[in-house]
N, C-alpha and C positions, 0 to 999 in steps of 0.2 A: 348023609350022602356026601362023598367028597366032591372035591373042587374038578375033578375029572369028570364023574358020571353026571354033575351038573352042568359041564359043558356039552357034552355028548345029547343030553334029553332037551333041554329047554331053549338052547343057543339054536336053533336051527328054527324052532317055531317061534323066537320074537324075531328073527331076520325075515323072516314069512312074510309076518304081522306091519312089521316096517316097509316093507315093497309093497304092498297093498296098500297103507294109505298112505304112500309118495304118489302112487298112481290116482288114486283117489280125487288127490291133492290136483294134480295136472290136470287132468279130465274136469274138472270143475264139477267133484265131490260123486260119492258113491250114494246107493240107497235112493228111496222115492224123494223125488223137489213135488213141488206145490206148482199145478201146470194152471197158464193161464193163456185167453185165446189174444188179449188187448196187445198190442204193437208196440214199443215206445217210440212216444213223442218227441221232436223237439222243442225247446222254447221259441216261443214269438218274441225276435229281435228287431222287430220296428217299432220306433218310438212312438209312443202314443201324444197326439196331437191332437186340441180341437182349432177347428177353422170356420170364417167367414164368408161371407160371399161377399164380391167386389159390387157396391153399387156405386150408379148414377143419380146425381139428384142435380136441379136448377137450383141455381142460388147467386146471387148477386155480391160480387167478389170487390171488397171495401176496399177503399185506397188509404194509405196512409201514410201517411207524411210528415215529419217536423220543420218548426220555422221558428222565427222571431216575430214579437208583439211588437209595431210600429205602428205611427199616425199615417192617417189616410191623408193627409195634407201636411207633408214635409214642408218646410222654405226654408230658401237659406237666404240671408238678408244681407246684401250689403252696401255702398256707397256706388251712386251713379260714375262719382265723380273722384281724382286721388286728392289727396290731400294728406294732412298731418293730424291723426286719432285727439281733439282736444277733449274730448269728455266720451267717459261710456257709464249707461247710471241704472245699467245691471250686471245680475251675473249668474251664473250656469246655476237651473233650478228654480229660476224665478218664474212667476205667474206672471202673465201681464195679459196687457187689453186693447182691445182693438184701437189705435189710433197712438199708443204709448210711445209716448221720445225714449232711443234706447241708445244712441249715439250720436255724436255732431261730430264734425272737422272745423279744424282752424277756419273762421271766412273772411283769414284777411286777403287773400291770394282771390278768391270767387268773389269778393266785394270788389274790390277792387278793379275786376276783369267786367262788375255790372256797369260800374260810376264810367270805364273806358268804352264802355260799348254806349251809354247812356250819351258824353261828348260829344262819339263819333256820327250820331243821330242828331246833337243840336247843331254840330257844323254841317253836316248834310243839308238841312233841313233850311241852315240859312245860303247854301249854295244854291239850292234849288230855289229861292225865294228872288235872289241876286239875278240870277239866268231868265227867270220868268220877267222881271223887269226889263230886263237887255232883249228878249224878245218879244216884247209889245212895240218895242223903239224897231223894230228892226234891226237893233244890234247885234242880238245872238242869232246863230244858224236854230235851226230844230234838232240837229241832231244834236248840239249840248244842252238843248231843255232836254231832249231823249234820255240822255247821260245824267245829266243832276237829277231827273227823276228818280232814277232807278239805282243811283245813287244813296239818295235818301231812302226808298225803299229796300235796302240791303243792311242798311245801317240800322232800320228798325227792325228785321227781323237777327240779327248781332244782339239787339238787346234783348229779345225775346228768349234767345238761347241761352243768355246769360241768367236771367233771370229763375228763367228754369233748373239751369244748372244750380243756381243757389238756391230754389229751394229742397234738393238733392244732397243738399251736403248734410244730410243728417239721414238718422233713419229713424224710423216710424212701423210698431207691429203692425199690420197687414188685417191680422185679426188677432182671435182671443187664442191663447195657450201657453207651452212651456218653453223657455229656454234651455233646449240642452247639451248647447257648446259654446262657449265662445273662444272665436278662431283669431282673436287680436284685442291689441292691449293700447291703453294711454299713450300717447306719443310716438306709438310708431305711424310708418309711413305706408298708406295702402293705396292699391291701386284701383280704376276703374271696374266695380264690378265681383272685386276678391272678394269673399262669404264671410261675414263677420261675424255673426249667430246664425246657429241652426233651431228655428223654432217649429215645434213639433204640439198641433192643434190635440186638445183632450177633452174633447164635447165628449157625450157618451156615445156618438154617433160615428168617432171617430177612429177609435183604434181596428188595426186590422191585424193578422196573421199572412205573414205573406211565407209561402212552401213553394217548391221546385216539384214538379211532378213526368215522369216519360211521356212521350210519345201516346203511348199506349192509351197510358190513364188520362191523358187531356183528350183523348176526341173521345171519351165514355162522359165526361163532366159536361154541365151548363149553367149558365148564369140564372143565380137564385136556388142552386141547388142544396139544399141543409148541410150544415156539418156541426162535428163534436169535437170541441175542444179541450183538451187539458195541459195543466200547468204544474210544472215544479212546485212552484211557489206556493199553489194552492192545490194541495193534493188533497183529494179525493172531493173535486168540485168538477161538475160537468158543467162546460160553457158550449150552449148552441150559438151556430154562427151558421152563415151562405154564403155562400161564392157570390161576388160584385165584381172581380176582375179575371178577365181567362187572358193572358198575355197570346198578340198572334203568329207570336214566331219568336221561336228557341235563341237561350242565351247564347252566342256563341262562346263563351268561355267553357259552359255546361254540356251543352246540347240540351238541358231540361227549360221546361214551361213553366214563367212563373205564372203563379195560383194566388189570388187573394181573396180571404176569406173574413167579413167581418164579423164583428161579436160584442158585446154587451158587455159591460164590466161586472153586471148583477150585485153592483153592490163592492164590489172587490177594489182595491186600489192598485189600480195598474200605473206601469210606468214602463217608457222606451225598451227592449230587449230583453224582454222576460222569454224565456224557452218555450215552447206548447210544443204539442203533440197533435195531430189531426187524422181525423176520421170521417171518409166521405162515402157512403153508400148509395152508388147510384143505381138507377130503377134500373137499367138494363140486366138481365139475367144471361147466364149461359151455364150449361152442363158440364160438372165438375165430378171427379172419381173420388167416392168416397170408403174410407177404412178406415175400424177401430184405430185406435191409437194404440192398445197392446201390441197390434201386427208388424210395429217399428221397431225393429235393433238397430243396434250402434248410430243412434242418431249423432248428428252435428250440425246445429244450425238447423237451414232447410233441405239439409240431405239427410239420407238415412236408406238403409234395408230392409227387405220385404225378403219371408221365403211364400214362394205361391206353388202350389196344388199344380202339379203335372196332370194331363189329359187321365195317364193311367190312374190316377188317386192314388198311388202309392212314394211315388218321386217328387222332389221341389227342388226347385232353383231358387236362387239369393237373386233379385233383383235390387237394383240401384233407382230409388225415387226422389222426386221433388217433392219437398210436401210446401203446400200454398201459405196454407195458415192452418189452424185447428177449430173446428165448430163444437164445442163440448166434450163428448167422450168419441168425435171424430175427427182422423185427421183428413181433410181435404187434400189429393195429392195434385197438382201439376201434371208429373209427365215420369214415364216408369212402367205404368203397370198396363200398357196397351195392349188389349187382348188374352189381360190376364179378368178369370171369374172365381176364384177362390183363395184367399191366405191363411196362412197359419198366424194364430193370434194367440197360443199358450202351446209350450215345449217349443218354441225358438230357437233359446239360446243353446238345446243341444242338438241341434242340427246342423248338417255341412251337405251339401248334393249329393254326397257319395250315400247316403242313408236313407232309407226307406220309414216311412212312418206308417201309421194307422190312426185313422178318425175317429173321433171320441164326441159321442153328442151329451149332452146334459145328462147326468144322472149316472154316464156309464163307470163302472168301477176300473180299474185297471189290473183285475184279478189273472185275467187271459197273456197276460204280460210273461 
């Protein structure tokens, strides 16, 4: 067959064959489909979430506080009287004991001011003896026996003060403890009353923990109430102590209430200014909101985020909470979640408000997703 009668026969029925399945093609295909009655679905685009419920529970909200290890009986020791430092026969660190000589002054100035007071009492004494003979004669009036009297009774109490004052020019421990400053040196010049050691009593009876506490936490406390102490210095040692001092009105530098809390050395070697830690639980209770600790994003500190379960169960809000402290795998909150009864506490982090979730209880697969 030539190139002609092959165009003529077969050129018309594959152009046929071609427009039938172009059409085919458009119409989405010729010939029986496979019919079915099911609808298509769309996929479930809410994030699957499980959640909590918001409880209440009572519980007794612990105070705590850091402070410095001091004696319960500071003094600070020093001369009645000024004078010029002639001996001092300790020094910072030393033990000493009740009654211990720990510094004198020069006593030639206070000797000497005895021996003038001492004179001033024998000439008195022989004016008054003089006068009382001039009025037995008649000679003297009464009002200069009145005069020499009180004369010589001025004179002796001059020496009484003197006296006193000299035995002042030294000083003497108080009681039993430590030296833990000394505020002056050999030969200088001090004056009435300036603090020349600071002695810091260390019976076992004695050391305290003294903290600053608000407002708040001082009318929840009372004296004799337990406390836990701990310490740098002896880490992982619990020291029991109680409150023996509630201060009754705030520092004005602070506005906080100083707190003192005593304790036991248990054996431990304590000394002036050791750091602790304090823990006071007291009996009074009140009703605090509790949630897992999962239900927290973006924490910082004691703030942090919460998304909570809208009315409809399908929407959540990002709330802003306080949280108090943490009681194990709970976090205790403050203030945040008022009037809220449900949070999310797993799929968190990919949630924003604009998104809708779906509730997932224990066991359920996320197949339906």
């Amino acid at each position: 067959m030539d190139t002609l009668s092959f165009k003529k026969v077969f050129l018309p029925a594959i152009l046929a064959l071609l427009a039938i399945s172009g059409l085919c093609f458009l119409l989405g295909g010729c010939g029986s489909q496979p019919s079915t009655d099911a609808a298509p679905t769309l996929a479930d685009e809410r994030i699957p979430v499980y959640t909590a419920a918001v409880q209440q529970k009572s519980i007794s909200l612990p105070i705590t506080s850091s402070g410095i290890l001091t004696s319960s009986a500071e003094q600070r020791l020093s001369f009645k009287i000024g004078g010029v430092i002639r001996k001092i026969y300790v020094d910072e660190g030393d033990m000493v004991r009740a009654g211990q000589l720990l510094a004198v002054l020069d006593k030639t100035e206070i000797d000497a001011q005895v021996a003038q007071a001492q004179q001033g009492l024998t000439k008195a004494e022989r004016d008054l003896s003089r006068v009382e003979g001039l009025y037995r004669d008649s000679s003297a009036t009464l009002e200069l026996l009145q005069n020499a009297t009180t004369g010589r009774d001025v004179a002796k109490e001059t020496v009484r003060i003197a006296t006193f004052n000299q035995q002042y020019a030294e000083i003497r421990a108080t009681r039993a403890g430590k030296i833990i400053k000394k505020l002056a040196n050999e030969g200088e010049i001090t004056g009435p009353g300036m603090p020349m050691f600071v002695l810091f009593e260390t019976g076992a009876n004695d050391w305290v923990v003294q903290i600053n506490v608000s407002d708040r936490d001082w009318a929840r406390l009372n004296l004799g109430m337990p406390a836990e102490v701990r310490m740098d210095a002896y880490e992982g040692t619990l020291f029991q102590g109680k409150i023996t001092d509630l201060a009754p009105a705030a520092d004005p530098a602070s506005g906080l209430y100083p707190v003192e809390i005593r304790i036991q050395p248990q054996g431990k070697r304590f000394a002036p200014g050791l750091f602790a830690e304090v823990a006071i639980k007291p009996s009074q209770s009140r009703a605090y909101t509790m949630i897992p600790v999962e239900a927290l994003v973006e924490g910082n500190g004691q703030e942090a985020f919460v998304f909570a379960i809208q009315p409809d169960g399908e929407s959540v809000k990002k709330l802003s909470v306080k949280v108090a402290f943490m009681e194990g795998n709970q976090a205790v909150i403050a203030s945040g979640l008022e009037g809220v009864t449900e949070v999310v506490t797993s799929g968190a982090p990919y949630l924003n408000e604009k998104k809708k979730v779906r509730k997932q209880t224990a066991g359920q697969s996320d197949s339906g997703r």
